[in-house]
C-alpha positions as CSV (number, residue, x, y, z in Angstrom):
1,X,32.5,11.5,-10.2
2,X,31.1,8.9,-12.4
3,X,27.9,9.0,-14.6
4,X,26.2,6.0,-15.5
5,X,22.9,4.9,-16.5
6,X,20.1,3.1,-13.5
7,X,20.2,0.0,-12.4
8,X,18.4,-1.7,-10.1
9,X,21.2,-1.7,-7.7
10,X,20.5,2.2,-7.1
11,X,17.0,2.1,-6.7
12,X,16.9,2.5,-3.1
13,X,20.0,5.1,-2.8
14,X,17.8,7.2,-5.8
15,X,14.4,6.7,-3.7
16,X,16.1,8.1,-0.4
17,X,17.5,11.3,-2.8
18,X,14.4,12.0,-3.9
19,X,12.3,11.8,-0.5
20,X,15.0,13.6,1.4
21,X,15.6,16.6,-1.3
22,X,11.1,17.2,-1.9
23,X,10.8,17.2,2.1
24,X,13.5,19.5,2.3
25,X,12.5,21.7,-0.5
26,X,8.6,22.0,0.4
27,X,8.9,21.9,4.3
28,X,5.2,24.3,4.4
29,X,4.1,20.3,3.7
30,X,3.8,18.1,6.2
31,X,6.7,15.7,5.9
32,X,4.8,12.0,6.1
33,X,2.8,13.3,2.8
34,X,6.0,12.1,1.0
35,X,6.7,8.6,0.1
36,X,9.7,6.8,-0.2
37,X,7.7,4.9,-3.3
38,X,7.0,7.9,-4.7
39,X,10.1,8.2,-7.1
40,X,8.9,5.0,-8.3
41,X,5.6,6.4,-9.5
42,X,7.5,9.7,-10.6
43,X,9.7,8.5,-13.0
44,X,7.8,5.9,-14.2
45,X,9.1,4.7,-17.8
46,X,11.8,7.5,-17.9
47,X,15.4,7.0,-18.6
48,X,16.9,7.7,-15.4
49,X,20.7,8.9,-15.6
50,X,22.8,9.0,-12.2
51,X,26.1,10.4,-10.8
52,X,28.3,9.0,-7.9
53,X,30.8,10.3,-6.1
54,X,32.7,7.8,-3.9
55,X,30.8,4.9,-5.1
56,X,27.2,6.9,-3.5
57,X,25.2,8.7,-5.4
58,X,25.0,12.3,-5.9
59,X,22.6,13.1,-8.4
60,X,20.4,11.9,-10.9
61,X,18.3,13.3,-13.8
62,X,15.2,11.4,-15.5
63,X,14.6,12.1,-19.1
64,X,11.1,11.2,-20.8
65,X,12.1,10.3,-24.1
66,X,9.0,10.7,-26.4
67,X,9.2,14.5,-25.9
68,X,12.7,14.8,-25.4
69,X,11.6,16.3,-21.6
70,X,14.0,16.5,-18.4
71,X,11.6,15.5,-16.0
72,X,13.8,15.6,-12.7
73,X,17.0,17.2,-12.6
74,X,18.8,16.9,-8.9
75,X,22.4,17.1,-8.4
């Protein structure tokens, strides 16, 4: 496993994460009321943190810094 900070290069491996894991987690919503563009809007000017595993990733965890708050957390 490696940890390493975002990069635009993982943008569209963390959007897919994030769509799959919320539509799996909440499936009493209807499953086309998530949006792959949503993580964008989500973590919006957070430090974003992610883990792969066999060069995909795994995990990630968004941090928004002026309060020191874990936003997202999904591993």
């Amino acid at each position: 496993m490696e940890i390493k900070e975002f990069s635009a290069c993982n943008l569209e491996s963390l959007r897919k994460l994030y769509l799959d894991s919320r539509r799996d987690s909440f499936p009493w919503l209807k499953a086309d009321s998530f949006r792959i563009e949503d993580f964008d809007r989500d973590s919006q000017s957070e430090r974003i943190w992610l883990s792969e595993v066999l060069g995909n990733v795994a995990g990630f965890i968004s941090i928004w810094e002026p309060d020191n708050f874990i936003h997202h957390l999904y591993v």
